[in-house]
N, C-alpha and C positions, 0 to 999 in steps of 0.2 A: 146059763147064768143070767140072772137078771138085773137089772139096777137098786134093787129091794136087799141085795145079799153083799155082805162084804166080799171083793171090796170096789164095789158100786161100779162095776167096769166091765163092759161088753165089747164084745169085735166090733169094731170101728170107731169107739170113741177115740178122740182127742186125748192125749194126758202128757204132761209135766213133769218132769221127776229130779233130783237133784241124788246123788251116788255120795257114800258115806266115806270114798277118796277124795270130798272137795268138789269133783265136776257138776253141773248143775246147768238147768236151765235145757233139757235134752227132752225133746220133742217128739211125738211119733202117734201114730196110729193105735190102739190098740189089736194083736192081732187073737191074744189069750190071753187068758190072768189065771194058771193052776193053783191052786189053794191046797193046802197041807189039812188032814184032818180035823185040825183045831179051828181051821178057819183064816189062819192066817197067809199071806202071800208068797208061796213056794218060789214063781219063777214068772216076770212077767215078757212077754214077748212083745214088742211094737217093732212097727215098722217108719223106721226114722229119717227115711228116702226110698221117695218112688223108684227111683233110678238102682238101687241096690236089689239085687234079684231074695238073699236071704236075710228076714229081720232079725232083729239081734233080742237076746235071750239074757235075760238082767235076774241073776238071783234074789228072794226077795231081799233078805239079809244086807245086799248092796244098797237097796235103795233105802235113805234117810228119810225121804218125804217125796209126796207126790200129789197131782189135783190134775182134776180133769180139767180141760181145756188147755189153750196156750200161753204162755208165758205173760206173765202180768208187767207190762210196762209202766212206772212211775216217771212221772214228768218232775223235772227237777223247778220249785217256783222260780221267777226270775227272783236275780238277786241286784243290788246297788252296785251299779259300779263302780270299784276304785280305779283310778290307774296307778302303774307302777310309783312306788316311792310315794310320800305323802305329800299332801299338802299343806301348805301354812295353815295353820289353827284349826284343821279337820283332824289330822291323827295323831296332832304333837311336835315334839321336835325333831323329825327325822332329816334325811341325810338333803332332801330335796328341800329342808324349810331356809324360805328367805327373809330375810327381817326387813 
């Protein structure tokens, strides 16, 4: 298998996957990617720790979505701080406004 052929994934790539129970963000090696004769993703196999002697075996059917490499971190911008309860003439008349 090449990187030319669906689905772009060879023994040892990095890959990403997210399971169509919700769980997501699962990590591992590639160690196989079996393909059904249409070409589609039969069963992929990674290994998702060093430490576990046998990788785990994800039908493709389970997996929702997937990308090579690890997990894409978004950084959240910083925001304005408010503190608790408002202040006079910044968010109205709340419980903290003093006249």
């Amino acid at each position: 298998m090449s990187h030319d052929t669906y689905p772009y994934l060879v023994p040892g790539d990095i890959v990403t996957f997210d399971l169509v129970n919700g769980a997501g963000g699962i990590t591992g090696e590639v160690v196989s990617a079996d393909l059904a004769a249409d070409g589609t993703l039969r069963c992929l196999t990674v290994r998702d720790d060093p430490a576990r002697p046998d990788p785990l075996h994800i039908h493709g059917a389970a997996i929702a979505i997937w990308r090579r490499g690890v997990p894409v971190r978004q950084t959240v911008p910083r925001q304005i701080a408010v503190p608790a309860g408002s202040l006079p003439g910044l968010l109205g008349q709340g419980p903290n406004h003093r006249q």
